[in-house]
N, C-alpha and C positions, 0 to 999 in steps of 0.2 A: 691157571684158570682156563675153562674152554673160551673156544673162538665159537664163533658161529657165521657162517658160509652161506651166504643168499646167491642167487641166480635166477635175474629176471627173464627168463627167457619168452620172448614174443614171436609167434609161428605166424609163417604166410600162408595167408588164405587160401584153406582147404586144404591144408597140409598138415593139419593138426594131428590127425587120428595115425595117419602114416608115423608123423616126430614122434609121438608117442607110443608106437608099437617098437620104433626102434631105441627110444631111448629110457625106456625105464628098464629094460634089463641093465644095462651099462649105470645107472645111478644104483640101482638094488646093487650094485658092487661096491658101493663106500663103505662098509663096516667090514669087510676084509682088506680095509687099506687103514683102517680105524678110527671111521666115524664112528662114534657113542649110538646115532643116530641120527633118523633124517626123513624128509618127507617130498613128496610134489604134489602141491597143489593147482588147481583147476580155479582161477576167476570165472564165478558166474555172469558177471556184468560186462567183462572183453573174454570168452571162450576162446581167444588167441593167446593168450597171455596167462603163463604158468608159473610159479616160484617154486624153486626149489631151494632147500634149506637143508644143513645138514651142523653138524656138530662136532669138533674136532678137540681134541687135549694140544696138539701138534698143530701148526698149519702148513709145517713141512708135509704131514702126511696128506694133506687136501693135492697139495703141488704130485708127490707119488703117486697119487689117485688119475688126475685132473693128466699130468704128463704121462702117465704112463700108455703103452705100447695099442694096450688094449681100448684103452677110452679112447688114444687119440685117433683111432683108426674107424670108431662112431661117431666121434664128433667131423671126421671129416666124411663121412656116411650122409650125413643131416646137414651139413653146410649148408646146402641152397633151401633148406625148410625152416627156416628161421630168418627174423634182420638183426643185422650186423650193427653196433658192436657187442658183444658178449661179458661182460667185465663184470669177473666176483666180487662180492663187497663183503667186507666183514665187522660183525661187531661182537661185542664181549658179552658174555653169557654174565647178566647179572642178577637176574630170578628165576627158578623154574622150579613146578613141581612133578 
């Protein structure tokens, strides 16, 4: 059954635009690591604050994705443009169309 992969990430002011020029190439890379699927969104209500969502058969392949060589070397790119701490959560895909 899929998992599903949240990531609340909250950016420091005025650093949004910047986090996200560097980080949506590096998420556009989860379905060559095989996500189904996946998205980030933008709160209108806190514009610092994004979720990102994605969709896995595996959630070893989330761990492939998340440690690999490539993302780790973005995610320490954007270190200082986010607060800390970062922690994926997961829950089980129980409806969708």
């Amino acid at each position: 059954m899929a998992e599903v992969n949240r990531l609340d990430w909250h950016i420091a002011p005025f650093r949004a635009d910047r986090w996200l020029d560097l980080w949506e190439p590096a998420a556009a890379k989860m379905p060559a690591y095989g996500a189904s699927s996946w998205s980030l969104t933008r709160s209108i209500d806190d514009p610092l604050a994004f979720q990102q969502t994605s969709i896995w058969e595996q959630r070893s392949d989330f761990e492939r994705y998340w440690y690999s060589e490539e993302i780790a070397k973005v995610r320490e790119s954007i270190i200082d443009l986010y607060d800390l701490p970062l922690l994926p959560a997961w829950h089980q895909l129980v409806i969708a169309e």
